[in-house]
N, C-alpha and C positions, 0 to 999 in steps of 0.2 A: 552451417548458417551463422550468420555473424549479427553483428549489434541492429539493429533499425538504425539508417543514416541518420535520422535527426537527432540520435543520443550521442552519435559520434561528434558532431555538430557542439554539442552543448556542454560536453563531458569526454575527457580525455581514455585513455584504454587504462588507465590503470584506478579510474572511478566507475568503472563498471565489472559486473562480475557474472560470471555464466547461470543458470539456474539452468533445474532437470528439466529442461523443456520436450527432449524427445521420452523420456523417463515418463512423464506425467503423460505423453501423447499415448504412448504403450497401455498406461493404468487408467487409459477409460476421456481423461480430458480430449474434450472438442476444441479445434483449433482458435476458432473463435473467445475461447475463454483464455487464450495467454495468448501474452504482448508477441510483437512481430517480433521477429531474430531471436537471439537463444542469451542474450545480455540485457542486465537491469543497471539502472544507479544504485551504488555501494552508501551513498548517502545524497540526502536530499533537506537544506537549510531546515532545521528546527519541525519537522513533519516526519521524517522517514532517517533510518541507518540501517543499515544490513550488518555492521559490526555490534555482535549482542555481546554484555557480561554474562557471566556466569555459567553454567554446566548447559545452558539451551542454546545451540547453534545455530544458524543459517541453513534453513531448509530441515530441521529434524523433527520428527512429527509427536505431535505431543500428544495422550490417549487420556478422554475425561470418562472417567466411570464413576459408576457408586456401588455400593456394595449389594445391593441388592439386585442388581442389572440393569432398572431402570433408565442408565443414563449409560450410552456407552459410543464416546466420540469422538474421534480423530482427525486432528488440526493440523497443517501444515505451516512451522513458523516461517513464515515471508520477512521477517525485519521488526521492526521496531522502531517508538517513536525518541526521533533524536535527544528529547532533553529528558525522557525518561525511559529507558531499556525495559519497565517492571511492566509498561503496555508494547505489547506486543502485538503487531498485525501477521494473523492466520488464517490461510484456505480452509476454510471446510470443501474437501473432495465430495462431499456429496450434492450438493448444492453451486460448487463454485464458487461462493460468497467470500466476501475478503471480509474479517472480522477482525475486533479490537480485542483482545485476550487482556485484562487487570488479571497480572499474577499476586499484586498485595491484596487486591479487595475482589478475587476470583470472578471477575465479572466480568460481559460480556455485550460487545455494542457494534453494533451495524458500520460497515465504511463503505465498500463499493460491491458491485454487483459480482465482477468476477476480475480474476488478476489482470490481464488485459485493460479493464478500465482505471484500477488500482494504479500502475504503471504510468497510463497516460497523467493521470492526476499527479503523479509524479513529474512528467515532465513540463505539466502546465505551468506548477506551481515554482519550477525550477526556475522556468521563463520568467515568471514574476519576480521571481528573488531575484535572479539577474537583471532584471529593468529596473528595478526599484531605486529613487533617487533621493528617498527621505518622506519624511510624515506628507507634504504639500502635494495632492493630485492621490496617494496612496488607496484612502476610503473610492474612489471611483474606479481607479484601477483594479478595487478586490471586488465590485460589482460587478468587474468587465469580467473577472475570473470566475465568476460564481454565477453569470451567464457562459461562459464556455463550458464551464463544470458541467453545471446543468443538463445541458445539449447532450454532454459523452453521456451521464448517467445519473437521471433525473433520480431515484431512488438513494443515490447518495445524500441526496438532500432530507431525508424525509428530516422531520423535528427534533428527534432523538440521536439523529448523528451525528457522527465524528464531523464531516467536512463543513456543516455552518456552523459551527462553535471554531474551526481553523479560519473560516473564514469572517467569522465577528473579532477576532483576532487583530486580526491587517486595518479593519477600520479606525 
């Protein structure tokens, strides 16, 4: 399986990068919760990188406990946000849920429903960074994006999220 056409479209073969897609199909995930083809963007303007610092790589799972067992959870790092590495976007395999990981302030914030929607808002917002022609028309264009957001994945919005704090951003 190879890339979704429209990322080939938008991003060259050497900006996008494979993920365990048949790997995650074997460990339970539904087709519906990852993107079409078996390649993502390796980076995506000031929202997204898949190039992490330090000892946490692209795709290694990271395991939250406490000692007492109360808490015992396993995260799958998907990437990271481009202008800071120290938040990290992660699967939780039990839910699907694409989530914000704060490894400085250990905490923990909602972004999209499941990777598949995660991806797309990727390339939505790709779109935008490519149209983008300076401050004049920008505020209505991140409206227009935040009605297309919406539509993929209305819970991405809820008050507490990642995507309208990105998207109060652009105004």
């Amino acid at each position: 399986m190879a890339a979704d056409p429209r990322f080939r479209s938008l991003w060259s073969e050497d900006e996008l990068i494979p993920y365990p897609r048949e790997a995650w199909l074997e460990g339970g995930f539904s087709p519906d919760m990852l993107p079409a083809g078996d390649e993502i963007p390796l980076d995506v303007a000031v929202v997204y990188t898949g190039f992490l610092e330090g000892d946490i790589e692209l795709f290694d799972t990271i395991q939250l406990s406490t000692e007492d067992g109360s808490l015992d959870i396993r995260l799958i790092v998907v990437g990271a946000v481009a202008d800071n590495t120290d938040l990290l976007y992660v699967l939780d395999p039990r839910t699907g849920e694409i989530l914000q990981f704060d490894l400085a302030q250990q905490d923990i914030q909602g972004v999209n429903s499941n990777f598949r929607t995660f991806v797309e808002f990727l390339y939505q917002f790709a779109l935008f960074v490519e149209a983008d022609e300076g401050k004049p028309g920008r505020a209505e264009r991140a409206e227009t994006l935040r009605t297309v957001l919406e539509s993929i994945d209305p819970a991405a919005f809820a008050p507490d999220g990642w995507w309208p704090l990105v998207i109060s951003q652009l105004r």
